[in-house]
C-alpha positions in Angstrom: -18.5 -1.1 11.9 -17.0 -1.6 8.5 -13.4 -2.3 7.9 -12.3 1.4 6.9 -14.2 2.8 9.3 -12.1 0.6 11.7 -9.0 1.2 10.5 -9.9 5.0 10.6 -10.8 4.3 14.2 -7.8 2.8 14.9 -5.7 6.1 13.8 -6.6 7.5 16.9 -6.4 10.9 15.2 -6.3 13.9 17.0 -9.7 15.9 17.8 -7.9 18.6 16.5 -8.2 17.0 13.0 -11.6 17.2 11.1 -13.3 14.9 9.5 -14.3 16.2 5.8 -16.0 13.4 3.5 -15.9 15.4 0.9 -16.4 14.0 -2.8 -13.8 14.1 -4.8 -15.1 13.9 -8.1 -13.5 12.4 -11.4 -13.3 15.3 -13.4 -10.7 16.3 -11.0 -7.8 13.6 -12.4 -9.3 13.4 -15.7 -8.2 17.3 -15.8 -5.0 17.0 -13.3 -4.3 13.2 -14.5 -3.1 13.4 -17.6 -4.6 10.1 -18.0 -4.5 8.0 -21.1 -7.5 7.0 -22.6 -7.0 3.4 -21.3 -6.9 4.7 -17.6 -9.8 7.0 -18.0 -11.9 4.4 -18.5 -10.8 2.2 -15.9 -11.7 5.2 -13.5 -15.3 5.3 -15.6 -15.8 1.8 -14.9 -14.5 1.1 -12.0 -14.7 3.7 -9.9 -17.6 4.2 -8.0 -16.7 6.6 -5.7 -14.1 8.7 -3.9 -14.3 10.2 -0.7 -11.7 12.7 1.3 -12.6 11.8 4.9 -9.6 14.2 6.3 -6.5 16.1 5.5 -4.1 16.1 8.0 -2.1 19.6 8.1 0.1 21.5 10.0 -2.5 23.3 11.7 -4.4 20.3 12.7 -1.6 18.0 13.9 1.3 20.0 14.8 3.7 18.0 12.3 5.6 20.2 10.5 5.8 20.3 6.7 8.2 18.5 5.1 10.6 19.8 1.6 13.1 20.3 -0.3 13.7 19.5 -4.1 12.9 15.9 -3.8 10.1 15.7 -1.8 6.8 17.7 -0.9 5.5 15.9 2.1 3.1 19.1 3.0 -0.2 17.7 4.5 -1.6 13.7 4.1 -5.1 13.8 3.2 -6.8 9.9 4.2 -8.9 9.2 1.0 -11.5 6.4 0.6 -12.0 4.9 -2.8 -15.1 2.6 -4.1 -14.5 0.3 -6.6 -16.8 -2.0 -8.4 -14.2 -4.7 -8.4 -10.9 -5.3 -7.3 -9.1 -6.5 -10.7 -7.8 -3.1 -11.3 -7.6 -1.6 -7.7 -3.8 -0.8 -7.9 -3.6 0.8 -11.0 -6.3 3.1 -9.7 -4.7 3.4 -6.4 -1.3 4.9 -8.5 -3.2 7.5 -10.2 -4.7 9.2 -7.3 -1.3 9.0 -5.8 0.3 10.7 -8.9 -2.4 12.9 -9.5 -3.0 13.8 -5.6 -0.4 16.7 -5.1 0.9 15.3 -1.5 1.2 11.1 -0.5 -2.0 10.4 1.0 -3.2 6.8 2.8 -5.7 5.5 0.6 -8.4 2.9 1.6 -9.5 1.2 -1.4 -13.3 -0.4 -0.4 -14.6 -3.0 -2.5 -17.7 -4.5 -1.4 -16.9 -5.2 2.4 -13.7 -6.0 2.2 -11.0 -3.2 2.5 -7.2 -3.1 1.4 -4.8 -0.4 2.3 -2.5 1.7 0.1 0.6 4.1 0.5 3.3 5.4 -1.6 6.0 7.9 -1.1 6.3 10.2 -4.0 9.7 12.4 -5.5 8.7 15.3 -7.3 10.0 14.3 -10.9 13.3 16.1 -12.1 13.0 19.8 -12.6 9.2 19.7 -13.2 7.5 20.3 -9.7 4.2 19.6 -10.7 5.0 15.7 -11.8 5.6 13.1 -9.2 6.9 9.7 -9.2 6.0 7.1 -6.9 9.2 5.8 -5.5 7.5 3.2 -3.4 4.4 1.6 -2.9 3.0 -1.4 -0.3 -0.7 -2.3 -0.8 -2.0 -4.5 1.6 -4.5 -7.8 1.0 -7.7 -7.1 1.2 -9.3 -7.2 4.9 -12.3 -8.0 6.3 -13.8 -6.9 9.7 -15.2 -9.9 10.6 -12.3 -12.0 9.5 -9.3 -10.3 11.3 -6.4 -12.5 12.6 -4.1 -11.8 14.7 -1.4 -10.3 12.9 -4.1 -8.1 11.0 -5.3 -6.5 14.8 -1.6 -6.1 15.7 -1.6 -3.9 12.4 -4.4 -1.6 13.4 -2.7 -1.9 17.3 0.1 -0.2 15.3 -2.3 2.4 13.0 -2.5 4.5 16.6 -0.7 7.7 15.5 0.0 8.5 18.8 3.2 6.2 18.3 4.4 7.9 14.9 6.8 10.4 14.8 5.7 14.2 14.5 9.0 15.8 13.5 7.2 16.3 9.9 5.2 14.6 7.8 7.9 12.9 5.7 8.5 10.9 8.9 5.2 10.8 10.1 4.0 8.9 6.8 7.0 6.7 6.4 6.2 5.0 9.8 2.5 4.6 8.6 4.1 3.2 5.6 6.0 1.0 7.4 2.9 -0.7 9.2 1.7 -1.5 6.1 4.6 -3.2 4.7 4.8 -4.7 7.9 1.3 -6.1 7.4 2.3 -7.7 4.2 5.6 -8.9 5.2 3.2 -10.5 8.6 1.3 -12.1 5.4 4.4 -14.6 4.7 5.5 -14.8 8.5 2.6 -15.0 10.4 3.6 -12.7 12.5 3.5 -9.0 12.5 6.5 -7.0 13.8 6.6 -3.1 14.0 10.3 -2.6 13.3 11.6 0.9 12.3 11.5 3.0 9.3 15.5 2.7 9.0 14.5 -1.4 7.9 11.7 -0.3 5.1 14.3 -1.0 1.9 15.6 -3.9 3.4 12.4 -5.3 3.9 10.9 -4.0 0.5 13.5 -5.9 -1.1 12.8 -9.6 0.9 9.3 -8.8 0.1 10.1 -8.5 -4.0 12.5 -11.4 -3.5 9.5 -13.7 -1.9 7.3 -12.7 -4.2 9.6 -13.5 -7.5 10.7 -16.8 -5.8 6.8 -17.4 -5.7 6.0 -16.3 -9.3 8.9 -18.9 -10.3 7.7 -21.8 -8.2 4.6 -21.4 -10.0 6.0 -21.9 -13.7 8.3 -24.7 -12.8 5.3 -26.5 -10.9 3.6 -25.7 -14.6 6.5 -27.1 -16.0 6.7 -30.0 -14.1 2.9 -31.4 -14.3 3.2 -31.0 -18.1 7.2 -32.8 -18.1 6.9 -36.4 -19.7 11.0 -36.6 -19.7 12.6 -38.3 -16.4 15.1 -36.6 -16.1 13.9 -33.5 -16.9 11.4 -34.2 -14.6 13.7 -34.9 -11.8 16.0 -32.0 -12.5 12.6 -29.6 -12.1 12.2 -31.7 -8.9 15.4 -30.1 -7.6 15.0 -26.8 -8.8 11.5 -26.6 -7.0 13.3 -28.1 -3.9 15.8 -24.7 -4.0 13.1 -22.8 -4.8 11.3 -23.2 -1.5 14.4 -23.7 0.8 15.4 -20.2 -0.7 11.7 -18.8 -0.1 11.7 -20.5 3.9 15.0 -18.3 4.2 13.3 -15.4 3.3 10.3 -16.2 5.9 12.4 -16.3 8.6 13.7 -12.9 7.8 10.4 -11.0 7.6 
């Protein structure tokens, strides 16, 4: 079984829900995209193909639409993408959530290796039919054969069964929430389910990790080109800080 098809497996979903796999083709968000000429070809390039494989809906589930002048949380159609390569997977990933008129889970598939994408969207001031994506977790790239045992306590978690079904606003913030809880199992090595009432405090350790990373790097570059001792040892120090700050942050996660 291939890693999406597991993960879809692992849903659970309902036999009330059909499955579709249904083309989507391109034409559709070079039209509804507004893409720039840059992005177009990206999707020309690198997009091989893209599948709907179901669309959740009231009807089908029982979860009740979600809106009001923010948000249009209607239906949550599970979308497979193909790339070519995985360079540019999350810029691709954004545009189908922009251009896709409800948040959808997206499985981006490159070779056999599959990485998981959501993002909640807030329709964009008085114009309806623009969205903004007001958070995003993409996970690392998966491998069937390869799991570990944080990544099967993720698709433990996928089982819909345990979501909430009040509508689909809070049924796809807890499935957001399991990925971000994959990613933030990435730095722990452990993955916890937690609630959805934790996501922004968690979004911002994860942001906080990753910049403290991004930083270690440079002054690690810094340090192997320093010929100065004392700058040397000064860089010593700050790389010292750097990783006690980032251990915090691990034991937070």
């Amino acid at each position: 079984m291939s890693m999406s098809e597991r993960i879809l497996s692992s849903l659970k979903l309902p036999a009330s829900c059909p499955r579709f796999d249904k083309t989507l083709f391109k034409k559709l968000f070079y039209e509804h995209g507004e893409l720039k000429s840059r992005d177009k070809k990206l999707f020309q390039e690198q997009v091989e193909k893209i599948v709907l494989h179901y669309n959740l809906t009231p009807k089908s589930t029982n979860i009740v639409a979600y809106q009001n002048e923010e948000r249009r949380y209607l239906e949550l159609p599970i979308v497979l993408v193909r790339l070519k390569g995985r360079k540019n997977a999350a810029r691709i990933a954004e545009i189908i959530q922009r251009t896709l008129p409800h948040p959808c889970l997206l499985l981006l598939v490159c070779g056999d290796a599959t990485a998981v994408h959501v993002a909640h969207q807030r329709i964009h001031g008085s114009d309806a039919a623009k969205i903004t994506l007001e958070a995003i977790e993409q996970s690392d790239w998966l491998l069937a054969d390869q799991l570990n045992d944080f990544q099967l306590d993720f698709l433990s978690a996928l089982d819909v069964s345990r979501f909430r079904f009040t509508n689909f606003y809070d049924f796809y913030s807890d499935l957001f929430q399991r990925v971000q809880a994959l990613n933030a199992a990435e730095i722990s090595g452990q993955f916890k389910e937690g609630s959805a009432s934790r996501v922004e405090e968690t979004a911002s350790q994860l942001d906080n990790y990753r910049s403290l990373g991004q930083q270690l790097e440079i002054k690690r570059s810094e340090l192997s080109s320093e010929a100065h001792f004392n700058r040397k040892t000064a860089l010593k120090l700050e790389i010292q800080q750097i990783k006690s700050a980032m251990a915090d942050l691990k034991s937070e996660l």
